[in-house]
C-alpha positions as CSV (number, residue, x, y, z in Angstrom):
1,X,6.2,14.6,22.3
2,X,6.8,14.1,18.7
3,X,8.6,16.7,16.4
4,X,7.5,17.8,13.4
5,X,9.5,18.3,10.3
6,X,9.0,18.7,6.9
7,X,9.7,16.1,4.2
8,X,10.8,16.5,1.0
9,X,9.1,16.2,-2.3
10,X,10.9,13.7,-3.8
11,X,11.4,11.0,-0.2
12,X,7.3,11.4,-0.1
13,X,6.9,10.4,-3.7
14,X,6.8,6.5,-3.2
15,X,4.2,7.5,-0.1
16,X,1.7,8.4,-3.0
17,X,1.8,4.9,-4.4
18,X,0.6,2.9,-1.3
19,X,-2.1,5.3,-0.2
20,X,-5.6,3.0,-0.8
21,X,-7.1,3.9,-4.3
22,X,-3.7,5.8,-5.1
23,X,-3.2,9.6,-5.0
24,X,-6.2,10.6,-6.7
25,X,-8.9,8.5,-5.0
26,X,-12.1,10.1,-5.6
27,X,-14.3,11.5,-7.7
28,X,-14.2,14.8,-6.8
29,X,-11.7,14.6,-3.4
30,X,-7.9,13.3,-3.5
31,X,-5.4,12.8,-1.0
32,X,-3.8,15.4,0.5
33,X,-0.5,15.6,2.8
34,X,-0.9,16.6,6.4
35,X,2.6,16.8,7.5
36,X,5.0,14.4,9.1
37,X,6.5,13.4,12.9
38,X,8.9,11.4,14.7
39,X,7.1,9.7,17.4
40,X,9.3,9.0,20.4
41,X,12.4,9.7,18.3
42,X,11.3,6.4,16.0
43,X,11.0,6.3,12.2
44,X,9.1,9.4,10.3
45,X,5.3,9.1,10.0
46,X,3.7,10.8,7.3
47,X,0.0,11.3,7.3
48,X,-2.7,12.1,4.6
49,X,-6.1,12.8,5.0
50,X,-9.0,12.5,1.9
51,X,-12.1,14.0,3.4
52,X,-14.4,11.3,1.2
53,X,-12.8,8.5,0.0
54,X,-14.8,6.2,-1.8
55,X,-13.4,3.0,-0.7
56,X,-14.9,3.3,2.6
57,X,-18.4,4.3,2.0
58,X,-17.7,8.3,1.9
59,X,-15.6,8.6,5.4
60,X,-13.0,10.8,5.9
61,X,-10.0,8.9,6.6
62,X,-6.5,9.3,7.8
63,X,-3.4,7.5,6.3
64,X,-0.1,7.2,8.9
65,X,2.7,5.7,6.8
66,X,5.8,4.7,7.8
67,X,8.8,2.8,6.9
68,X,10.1,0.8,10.2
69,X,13.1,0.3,8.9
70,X,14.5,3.5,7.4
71,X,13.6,2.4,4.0
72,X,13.1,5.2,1.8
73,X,12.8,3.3,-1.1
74,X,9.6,1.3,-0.3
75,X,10.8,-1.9,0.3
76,X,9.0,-2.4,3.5
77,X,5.9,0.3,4.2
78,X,3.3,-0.1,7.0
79,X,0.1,2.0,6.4
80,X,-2.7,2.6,9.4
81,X,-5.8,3.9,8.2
82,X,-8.1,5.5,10.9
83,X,-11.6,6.9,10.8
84,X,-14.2,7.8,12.9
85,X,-17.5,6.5,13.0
């Protein structure tokens, strides 16, 4: 089971960077913050969701993002995107 925290403002910032087309993908949709977990006690995952993101033909997608390492500062980032078909 995975617990759910809250992130701060600030620690999320770099997050906004990575996301594909950058925060404000979209015409008339952006990206907006779900929330964030600790799988199995591992690094924090934070996902975002944009419910039409232009980059993949209209889907809604799902960002996971995670440092592996601990880094807050961005120096390594892995990002999952997910849809469904």
């Amino acid at each position: 089971m995975s617990d759910v925290f809250f992130e701060s403002a600030a620690y999320l910032e770099s997050y906004w960077q990575t996301l594909p087309g950058g925060p404000d993908a979209g015409e008339f949709e952006s990206w907006q913050y779900m929330g964030s977990t600790k799988p199995g006690g591992g690094p924090p995952q934070h996902c975002f969701r944009h419910r039409a993101h232009p980059g993949f033909e209209g889907r809604r997608i799902y960002a996971d993002i995670y440092a592996p390492f601990g880094a807050p500062d961005g120096v390594r980032i892995v990002v999952k995107i997910r849809y469904k078909d």
